[in-house]
Every structure is written in structure tokens, then in C-alpha cells.
Biopython code that builds the backbone (N, CA, C, O; Angstrom):
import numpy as np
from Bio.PDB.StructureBuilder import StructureBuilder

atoms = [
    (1, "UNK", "N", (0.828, -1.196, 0.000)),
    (1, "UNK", "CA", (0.000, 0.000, 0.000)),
    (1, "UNK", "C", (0.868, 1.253, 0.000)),
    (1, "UNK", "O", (0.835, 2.122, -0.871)),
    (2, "UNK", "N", (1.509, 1.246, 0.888)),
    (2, "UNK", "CA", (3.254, 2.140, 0.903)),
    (2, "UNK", "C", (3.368, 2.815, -0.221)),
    (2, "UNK", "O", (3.150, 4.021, -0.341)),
    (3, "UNK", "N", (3.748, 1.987, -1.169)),
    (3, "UNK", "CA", (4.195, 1.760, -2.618)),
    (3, "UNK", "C", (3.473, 2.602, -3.708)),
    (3, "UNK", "O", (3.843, 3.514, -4.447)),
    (4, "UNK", "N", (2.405, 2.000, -3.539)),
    (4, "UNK", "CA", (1.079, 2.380, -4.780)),
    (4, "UNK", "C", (0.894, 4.102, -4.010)),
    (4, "UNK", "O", (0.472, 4.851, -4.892)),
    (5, "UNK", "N", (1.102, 4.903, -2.604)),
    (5, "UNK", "CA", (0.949, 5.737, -2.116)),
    (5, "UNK", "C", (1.580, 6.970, -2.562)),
    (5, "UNK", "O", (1.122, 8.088, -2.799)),
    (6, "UNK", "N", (3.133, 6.316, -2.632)),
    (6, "UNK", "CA", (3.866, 6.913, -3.153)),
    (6, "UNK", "C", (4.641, 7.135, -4.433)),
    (6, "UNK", "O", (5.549, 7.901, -4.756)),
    (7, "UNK", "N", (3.732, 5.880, -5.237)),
    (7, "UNK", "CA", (3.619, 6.099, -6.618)),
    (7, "UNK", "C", (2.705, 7.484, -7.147)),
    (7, "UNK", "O", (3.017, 8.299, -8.016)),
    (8, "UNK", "N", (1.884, 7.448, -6.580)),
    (8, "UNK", "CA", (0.702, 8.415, -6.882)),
    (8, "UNK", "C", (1.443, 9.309, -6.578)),
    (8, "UNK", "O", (2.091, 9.528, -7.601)),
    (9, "UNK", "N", (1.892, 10.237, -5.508)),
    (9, "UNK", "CA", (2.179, 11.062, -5.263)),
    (9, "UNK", "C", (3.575, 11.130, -6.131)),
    (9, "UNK", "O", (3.465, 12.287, -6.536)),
    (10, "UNK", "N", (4.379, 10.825, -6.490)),
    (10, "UNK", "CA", (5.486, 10.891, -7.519)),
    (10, "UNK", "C", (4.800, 11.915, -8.681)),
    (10, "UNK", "O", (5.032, 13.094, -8.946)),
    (11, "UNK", "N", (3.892, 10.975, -9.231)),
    (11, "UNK", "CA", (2.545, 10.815, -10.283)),
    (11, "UNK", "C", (2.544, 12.685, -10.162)),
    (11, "UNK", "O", (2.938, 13.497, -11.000)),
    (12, "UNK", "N", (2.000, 12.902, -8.916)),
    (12, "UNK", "CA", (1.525, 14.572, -9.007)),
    (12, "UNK", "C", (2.702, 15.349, -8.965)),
    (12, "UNK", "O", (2.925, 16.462, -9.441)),
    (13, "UNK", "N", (3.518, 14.479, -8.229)),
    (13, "UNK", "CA", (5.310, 15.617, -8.348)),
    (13, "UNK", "C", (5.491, 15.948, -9.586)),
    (13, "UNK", "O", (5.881, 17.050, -9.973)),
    (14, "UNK", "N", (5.132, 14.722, -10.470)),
    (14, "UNK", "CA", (5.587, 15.208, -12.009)),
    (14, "UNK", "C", (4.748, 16.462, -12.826)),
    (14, "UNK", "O", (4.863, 17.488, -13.496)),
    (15, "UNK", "N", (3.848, 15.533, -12.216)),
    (15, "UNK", "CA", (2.530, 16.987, -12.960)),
    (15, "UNK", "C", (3.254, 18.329, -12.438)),
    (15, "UNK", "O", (3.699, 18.791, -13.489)),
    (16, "UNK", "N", (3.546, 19.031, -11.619)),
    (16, "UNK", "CA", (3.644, 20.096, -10.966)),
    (16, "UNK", "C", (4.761, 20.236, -11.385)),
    (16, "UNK", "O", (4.687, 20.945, -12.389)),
    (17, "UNK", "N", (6.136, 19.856, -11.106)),
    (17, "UNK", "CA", (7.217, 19.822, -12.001)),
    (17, "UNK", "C", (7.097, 20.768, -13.783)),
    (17, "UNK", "O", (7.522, 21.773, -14.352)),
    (18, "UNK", "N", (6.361, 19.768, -13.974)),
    (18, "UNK", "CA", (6.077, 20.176, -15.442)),
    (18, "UNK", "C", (4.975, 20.998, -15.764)),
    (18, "UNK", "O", (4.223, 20.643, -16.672)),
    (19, "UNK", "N", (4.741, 22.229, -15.040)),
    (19, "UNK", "CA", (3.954, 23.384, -14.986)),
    (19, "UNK", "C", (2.767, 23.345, -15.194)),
    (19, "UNK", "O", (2.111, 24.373, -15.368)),
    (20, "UNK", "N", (2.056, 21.683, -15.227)),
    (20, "UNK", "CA", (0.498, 21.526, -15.134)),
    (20, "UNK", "C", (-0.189, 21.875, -13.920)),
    (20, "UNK", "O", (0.207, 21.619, -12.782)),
    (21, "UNK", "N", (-1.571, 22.662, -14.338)),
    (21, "UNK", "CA", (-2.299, 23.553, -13.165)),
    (21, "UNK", "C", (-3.649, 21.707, -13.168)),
    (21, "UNK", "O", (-3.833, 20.813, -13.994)),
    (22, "UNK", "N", (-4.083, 21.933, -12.116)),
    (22, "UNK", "CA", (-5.201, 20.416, -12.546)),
    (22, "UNK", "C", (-5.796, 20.637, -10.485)),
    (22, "UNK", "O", (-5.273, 21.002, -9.432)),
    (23, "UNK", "N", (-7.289, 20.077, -11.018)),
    (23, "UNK", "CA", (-8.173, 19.993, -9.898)),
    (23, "UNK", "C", (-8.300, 18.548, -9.638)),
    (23, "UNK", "O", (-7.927, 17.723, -10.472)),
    (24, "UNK", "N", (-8.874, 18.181, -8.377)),
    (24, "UNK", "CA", (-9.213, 16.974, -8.190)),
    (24, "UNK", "C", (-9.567, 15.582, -9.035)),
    (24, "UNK", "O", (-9.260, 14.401, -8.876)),
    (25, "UNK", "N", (-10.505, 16.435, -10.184)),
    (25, "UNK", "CA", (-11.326, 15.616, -11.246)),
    (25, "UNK", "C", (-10.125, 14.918, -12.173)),
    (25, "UNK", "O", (-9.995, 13.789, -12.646)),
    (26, "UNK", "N", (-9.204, 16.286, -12.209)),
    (26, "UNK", "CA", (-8.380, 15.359, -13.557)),
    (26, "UNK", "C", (-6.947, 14.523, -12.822)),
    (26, "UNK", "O", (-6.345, 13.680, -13.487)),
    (27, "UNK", "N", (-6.678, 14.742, -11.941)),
    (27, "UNK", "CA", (-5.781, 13.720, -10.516)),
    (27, "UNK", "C", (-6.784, 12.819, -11.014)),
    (27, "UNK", "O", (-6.327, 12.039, -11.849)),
    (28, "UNK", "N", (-8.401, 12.636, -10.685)),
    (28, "UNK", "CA", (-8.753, 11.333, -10.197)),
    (28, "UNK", "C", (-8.397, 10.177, -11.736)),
    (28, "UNK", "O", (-8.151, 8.972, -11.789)),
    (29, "UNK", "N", (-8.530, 11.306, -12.882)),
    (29, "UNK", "CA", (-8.568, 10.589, -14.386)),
    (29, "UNK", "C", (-7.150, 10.173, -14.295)),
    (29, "UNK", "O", (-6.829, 8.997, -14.121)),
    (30, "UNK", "N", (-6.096, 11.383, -14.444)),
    (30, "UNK", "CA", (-4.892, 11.073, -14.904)),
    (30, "UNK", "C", (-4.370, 10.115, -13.519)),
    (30, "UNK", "O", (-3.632, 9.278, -14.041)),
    (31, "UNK", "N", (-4.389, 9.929, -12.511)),
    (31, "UNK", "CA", (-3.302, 9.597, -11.269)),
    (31, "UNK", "C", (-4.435, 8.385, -10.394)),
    (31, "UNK", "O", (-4.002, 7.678, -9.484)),
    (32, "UNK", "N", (-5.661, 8.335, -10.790)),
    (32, "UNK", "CA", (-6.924, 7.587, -9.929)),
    (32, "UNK", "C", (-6.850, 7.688, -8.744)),
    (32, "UNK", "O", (-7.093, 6.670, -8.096)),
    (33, "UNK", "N", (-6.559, 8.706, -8.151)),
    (33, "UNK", "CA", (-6.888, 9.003, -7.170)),
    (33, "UNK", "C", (-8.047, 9.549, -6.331)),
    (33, "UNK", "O", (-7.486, 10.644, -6.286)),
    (34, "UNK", "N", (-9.053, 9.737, -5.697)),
    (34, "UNK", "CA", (-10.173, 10.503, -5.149)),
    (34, "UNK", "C", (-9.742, 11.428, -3.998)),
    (34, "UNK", "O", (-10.416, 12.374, -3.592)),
    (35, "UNK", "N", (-8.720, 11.106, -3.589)),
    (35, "UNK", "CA", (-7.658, 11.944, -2.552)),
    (35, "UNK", "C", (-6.612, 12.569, -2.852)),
    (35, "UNK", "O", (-5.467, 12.325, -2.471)),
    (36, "UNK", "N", (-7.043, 13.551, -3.675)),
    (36, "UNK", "CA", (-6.054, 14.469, -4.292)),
    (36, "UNK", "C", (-5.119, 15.184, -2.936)),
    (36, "UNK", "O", (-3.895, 15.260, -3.036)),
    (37, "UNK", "N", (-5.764, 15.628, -1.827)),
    (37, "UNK", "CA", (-5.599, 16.756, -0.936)),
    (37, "UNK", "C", (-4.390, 15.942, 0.133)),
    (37, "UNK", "O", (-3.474, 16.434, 0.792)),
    (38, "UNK", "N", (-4.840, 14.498, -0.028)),
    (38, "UNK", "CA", (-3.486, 13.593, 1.132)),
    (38, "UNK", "C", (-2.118, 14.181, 0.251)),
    (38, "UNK", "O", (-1.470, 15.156, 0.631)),
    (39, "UNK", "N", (-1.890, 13.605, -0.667)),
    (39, "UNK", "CA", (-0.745, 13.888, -1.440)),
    (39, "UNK", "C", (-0.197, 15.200, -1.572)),
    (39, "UNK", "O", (0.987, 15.441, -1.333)),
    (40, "UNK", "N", (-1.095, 16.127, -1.980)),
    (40, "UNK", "CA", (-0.671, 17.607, -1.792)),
    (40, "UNK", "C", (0.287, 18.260, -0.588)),
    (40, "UNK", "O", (1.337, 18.903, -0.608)),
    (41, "UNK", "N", (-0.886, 17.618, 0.814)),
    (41, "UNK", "CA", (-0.457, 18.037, 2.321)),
    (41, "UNK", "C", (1.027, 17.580, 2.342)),
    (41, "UNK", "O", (1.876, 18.199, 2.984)),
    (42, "UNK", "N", (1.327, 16.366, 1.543)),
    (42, "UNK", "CA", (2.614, 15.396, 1.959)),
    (42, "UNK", "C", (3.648, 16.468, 0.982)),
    (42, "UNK", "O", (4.542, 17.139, 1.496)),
    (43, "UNK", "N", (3.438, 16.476, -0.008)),
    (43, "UNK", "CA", (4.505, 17.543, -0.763)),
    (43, "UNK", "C", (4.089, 18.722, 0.064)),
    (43, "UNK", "O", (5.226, 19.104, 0.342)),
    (44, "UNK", "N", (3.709, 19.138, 0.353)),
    (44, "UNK", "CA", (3.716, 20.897, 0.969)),
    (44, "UNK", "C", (4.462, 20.611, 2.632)),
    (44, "UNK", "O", (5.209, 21.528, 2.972)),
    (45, "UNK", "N", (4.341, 19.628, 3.497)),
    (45, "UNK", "CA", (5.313, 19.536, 4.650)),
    (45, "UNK", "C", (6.448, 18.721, 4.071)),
    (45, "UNK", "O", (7.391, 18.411, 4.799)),
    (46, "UNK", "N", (6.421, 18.474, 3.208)),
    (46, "UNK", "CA", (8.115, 18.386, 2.699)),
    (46, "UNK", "C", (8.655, 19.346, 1.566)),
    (46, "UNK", "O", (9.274, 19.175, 0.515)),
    (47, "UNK", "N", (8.248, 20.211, 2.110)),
    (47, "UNK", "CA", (8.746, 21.611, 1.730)),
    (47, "UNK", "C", (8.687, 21.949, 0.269)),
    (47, "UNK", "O", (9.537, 22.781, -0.048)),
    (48, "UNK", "N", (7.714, 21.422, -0.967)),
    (48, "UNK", "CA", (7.588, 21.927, -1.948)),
    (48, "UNK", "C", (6.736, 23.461, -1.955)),
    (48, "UNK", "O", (6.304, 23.631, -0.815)),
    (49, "UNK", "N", (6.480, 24.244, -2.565)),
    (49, "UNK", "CA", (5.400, 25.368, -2.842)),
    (49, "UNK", "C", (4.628, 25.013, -3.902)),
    (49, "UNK", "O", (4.768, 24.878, -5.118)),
    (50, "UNK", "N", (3.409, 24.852, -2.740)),
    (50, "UNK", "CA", (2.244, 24.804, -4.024)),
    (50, "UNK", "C", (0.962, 25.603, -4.269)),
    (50, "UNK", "O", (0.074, 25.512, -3.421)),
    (51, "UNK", "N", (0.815, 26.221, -5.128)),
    (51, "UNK", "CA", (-0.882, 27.444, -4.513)),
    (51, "UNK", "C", (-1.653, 26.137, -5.092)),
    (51, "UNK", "O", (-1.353, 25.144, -5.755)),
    (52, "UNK", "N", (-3.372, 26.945, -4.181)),
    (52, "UNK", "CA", (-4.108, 26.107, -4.355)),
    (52, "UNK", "C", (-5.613, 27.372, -4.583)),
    (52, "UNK", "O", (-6.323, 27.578, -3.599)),
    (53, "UNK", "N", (-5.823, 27.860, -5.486)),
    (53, "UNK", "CA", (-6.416, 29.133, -5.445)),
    (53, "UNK", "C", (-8.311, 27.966, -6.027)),
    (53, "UNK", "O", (-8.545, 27.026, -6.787)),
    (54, "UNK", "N", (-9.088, 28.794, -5.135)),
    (54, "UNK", "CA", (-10.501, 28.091, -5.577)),
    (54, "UNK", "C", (-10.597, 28.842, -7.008)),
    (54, "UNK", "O", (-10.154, 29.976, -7.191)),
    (55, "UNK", "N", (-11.326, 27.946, -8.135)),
    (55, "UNK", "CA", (-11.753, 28.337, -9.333)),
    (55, "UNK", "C", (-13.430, 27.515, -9.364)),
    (55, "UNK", "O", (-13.988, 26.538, -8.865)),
    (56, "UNK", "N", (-13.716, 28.605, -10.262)),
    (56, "UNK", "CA", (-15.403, 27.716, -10.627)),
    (56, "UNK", "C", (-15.251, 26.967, -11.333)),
    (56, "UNK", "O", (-14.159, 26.974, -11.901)),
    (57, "UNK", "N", (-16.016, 26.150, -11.611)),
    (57, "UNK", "CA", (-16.099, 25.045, -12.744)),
    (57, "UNK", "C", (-17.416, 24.553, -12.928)),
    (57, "UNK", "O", (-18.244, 24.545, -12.017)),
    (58, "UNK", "N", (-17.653, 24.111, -14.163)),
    (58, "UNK", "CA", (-19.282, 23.584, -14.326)),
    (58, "UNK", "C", (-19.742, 24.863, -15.108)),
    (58, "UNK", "O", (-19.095, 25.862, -15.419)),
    (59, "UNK", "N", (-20.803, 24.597, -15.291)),
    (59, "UNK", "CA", (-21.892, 25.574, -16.109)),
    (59, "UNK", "C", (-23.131, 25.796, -15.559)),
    (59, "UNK", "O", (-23.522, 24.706, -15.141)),
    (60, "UNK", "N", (-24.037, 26.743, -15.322)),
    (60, "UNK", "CA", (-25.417, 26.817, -14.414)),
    (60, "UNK", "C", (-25.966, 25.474, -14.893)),
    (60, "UNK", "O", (-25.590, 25.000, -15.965)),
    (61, "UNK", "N", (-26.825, 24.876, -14.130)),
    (61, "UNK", "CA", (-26.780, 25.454, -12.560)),
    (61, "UNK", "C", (-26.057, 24.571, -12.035)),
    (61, "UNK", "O", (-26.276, 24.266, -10.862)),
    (62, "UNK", "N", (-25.001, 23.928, -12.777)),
    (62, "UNK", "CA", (-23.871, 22.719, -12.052)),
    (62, "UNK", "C", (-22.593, 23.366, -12.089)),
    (62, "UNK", "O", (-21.634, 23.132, -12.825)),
    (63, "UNK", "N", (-22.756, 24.383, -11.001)),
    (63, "UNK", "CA", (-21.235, 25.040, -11.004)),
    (63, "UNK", "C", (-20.701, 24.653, -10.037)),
    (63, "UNK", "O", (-21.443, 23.899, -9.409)),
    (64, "UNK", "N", (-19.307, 24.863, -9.377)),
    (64, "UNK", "CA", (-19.022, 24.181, -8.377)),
    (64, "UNK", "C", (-17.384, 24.900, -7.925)),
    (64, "UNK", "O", (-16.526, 25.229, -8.744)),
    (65, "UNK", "N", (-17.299, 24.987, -6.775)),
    (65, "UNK", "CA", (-15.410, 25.862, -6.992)),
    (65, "UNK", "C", (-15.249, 25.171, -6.465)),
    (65, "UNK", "O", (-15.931, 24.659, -5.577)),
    (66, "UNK", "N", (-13.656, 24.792, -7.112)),
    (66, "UNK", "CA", (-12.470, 23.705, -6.630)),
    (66, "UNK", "C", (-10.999, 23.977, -6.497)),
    (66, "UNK", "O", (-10.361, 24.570, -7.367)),
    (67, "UNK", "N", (-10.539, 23.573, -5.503)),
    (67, "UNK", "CA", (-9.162, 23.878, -5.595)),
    (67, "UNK", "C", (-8.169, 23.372, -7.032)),
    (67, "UNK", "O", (-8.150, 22.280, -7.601)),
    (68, "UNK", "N", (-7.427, 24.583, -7.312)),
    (68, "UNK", "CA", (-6.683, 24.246, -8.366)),
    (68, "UNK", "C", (-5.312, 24.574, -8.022)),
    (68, "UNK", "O", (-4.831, 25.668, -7.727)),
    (69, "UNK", "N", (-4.666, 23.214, -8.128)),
    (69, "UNK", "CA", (-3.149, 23.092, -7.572)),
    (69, "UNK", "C", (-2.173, 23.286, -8.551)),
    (69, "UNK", "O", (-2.305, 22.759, -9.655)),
    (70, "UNK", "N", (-1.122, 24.044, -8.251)),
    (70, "UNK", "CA", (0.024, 24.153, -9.412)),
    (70, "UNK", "C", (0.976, 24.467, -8.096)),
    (70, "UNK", "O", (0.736, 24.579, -6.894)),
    (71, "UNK", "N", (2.574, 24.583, -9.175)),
    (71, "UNK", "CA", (4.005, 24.403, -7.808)),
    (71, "UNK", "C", (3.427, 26.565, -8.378)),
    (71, "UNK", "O", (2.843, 27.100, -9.320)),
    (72, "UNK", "N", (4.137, 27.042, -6.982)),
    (72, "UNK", "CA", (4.230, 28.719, -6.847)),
    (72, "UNK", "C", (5.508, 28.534, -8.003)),
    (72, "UNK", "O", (6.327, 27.653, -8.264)),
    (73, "UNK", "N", (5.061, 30.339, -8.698)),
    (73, "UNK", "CA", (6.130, 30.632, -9.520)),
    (73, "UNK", "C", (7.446, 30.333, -9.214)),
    (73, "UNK", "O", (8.347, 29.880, -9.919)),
    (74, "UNK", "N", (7.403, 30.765, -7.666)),
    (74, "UNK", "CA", (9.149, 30.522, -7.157)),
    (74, "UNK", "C", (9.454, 29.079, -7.089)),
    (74, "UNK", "O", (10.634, 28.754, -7.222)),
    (75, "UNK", "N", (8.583, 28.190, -6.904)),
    (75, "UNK", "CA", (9.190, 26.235, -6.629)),
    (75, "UNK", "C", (9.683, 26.629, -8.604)),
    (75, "UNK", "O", (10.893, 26.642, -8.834)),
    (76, "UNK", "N", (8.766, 26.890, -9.743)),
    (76, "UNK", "CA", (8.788, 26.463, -11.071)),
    (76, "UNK", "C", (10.418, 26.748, -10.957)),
    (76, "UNK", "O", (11.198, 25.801, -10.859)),
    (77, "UNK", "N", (10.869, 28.101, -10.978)),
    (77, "UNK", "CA", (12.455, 28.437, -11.065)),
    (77, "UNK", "C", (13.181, 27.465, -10.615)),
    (77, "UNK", "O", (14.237, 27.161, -11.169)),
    (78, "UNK", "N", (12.748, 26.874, -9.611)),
    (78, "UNK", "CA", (14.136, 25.749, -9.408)),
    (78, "UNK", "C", (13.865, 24.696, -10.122)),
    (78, "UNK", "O", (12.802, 24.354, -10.639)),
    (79, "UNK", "N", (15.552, 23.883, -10.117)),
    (79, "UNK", "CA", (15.763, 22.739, -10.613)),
    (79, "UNK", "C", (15.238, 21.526, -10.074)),
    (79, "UNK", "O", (15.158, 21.287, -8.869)),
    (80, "UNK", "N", (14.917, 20.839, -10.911)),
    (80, "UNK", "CA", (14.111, 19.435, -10.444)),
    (80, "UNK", "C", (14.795, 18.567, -9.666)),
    (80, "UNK", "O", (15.686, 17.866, -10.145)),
    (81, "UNK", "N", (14.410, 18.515, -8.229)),
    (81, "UNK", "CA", (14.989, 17.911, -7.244)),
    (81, "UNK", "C", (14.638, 16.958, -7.092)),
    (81, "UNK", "O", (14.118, 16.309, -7.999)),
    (82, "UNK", "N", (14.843, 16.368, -5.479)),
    (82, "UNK", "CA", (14.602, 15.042, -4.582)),
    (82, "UNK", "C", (13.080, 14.935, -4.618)),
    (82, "UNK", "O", (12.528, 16.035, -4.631)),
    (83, "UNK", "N", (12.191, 13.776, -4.639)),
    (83, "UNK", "CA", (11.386, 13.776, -4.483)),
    (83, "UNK", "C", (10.517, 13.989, -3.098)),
    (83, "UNK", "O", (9.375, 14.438, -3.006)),
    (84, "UNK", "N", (11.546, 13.455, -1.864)),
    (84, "UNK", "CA", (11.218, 13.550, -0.764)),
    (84, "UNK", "C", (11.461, 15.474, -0.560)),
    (84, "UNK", "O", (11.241, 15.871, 0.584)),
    (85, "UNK", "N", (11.769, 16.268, -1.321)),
    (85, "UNK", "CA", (11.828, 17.446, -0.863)),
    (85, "UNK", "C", (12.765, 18.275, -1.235)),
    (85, "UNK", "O", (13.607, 17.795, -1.994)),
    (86, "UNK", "N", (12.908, 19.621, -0.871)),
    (86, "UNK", "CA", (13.755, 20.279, -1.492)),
    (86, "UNK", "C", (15.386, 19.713, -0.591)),
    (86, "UNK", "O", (16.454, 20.068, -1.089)),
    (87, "UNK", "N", (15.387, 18.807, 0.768)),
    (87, "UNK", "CA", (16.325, 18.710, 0.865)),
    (87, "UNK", "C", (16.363, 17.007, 1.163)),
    (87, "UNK", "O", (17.434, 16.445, 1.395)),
    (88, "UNK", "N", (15.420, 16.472, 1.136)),
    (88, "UNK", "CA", (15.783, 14.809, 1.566)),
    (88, "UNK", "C", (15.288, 14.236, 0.514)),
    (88, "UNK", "O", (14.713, 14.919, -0.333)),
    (89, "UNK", "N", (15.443, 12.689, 0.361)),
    (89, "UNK", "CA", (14.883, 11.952, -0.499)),
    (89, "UNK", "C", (15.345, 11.435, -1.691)),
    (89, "UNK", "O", (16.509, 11.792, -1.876)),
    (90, "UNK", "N", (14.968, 10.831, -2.461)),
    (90, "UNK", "CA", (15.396, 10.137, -3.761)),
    (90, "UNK", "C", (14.931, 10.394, -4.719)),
    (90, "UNK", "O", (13.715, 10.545, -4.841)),
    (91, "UNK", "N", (16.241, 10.581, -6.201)),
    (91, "UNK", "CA", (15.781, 11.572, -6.894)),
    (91, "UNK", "C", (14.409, 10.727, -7.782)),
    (91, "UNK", "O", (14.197, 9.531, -7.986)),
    (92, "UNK", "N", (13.705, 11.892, -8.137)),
    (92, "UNK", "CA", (12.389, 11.415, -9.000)),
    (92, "UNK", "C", (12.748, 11.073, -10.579)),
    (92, "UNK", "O", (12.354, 10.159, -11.302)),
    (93, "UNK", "N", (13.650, 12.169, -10.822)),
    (93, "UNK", "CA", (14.356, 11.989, -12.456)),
    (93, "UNK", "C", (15.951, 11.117, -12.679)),
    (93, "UNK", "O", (16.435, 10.994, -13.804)),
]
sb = StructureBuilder()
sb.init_structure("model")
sb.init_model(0)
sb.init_chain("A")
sb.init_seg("    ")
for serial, (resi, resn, name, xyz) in enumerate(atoms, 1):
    if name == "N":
        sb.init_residue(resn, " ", resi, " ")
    sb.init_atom(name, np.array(xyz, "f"), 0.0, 1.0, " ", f" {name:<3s}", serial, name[0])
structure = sb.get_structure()
């Protein structure tokens, strides 16, 4: 379980890495996850930067605001690190 945990979350390191913005819905398509927000919490106390700004989505009367996660301008500038963080861990690339 470990494993498959921290596969996923790799999964979103990359997304973010590679300057994709994405809400819950498309984590659950691209990464199958329904727990977008565990993985996030785990990169953000291991010190990545990530905004998470609410956006609408949907069309009347199925609108709906969701968090939309991307790394902060300042994480994009740096070089692609450790996965466990900007200072521990094993590299992802």
C-alpha cells in the first residue's frame, strides 16, 4: 500500500514539475486518485510550494469551486529535485 501511495504522489510531483495547473477531477482521471488533498499536504510539509487558489467550474446550474493546484512561480524556477523534498529523499528523475 506504501508503494502504490507513493507512486501516486510521484505521479503529481511530475505533474507540478512540469507546470500543469489540474483539480481533483483530472488527478482522479490522470493519477486515480479521489484523494487528491493527502498527497498535496505530503509535498507541501516536505517543503515543496504549491498554490491552491478556488476556481469555478461547471456551467449553471452545475457550477461548483475547486481547488486548483500548481508548484508557486518561485518552486517552477528551481531545478528538479529530490522527491522527498527540497532537501531529503530520492531523486524522482
Amino acid at each position: 500500500m506504501n508503494e502504490i501511495r507513493e507512486s501516486k504522489q510521484s505521479q503529481i510531483l511530475k505533474m507540478l514539475q512540469q507546470g500543469e495547473r489540474f483539480t481533483s477531477e483530472k488527478a482522479r482521471v490522470r493519477v486515480h486518485t479521489s484523494r487528491l488533498a493527502v498527497p498535496i499536504e505530503r509535498l507541501r510539509k516536505a517543503g515543496w510550494g504549491i498554490d491552491s487558489p478556488i476556481i469555478t467550474v461547471g456551467v449553471e446550474p452545475y457550477k461548483a469551486r475547486v481547488a486548483e493546484y500548481s508548484f508557486t512561480p518561485q518552486q517552477l524556477e528551481q531545478p528538479l529535485i529530490p522527491i522527498g523534498g527540497p532537501t531529503q529523499g530520492t531523486m524522482l528523475f
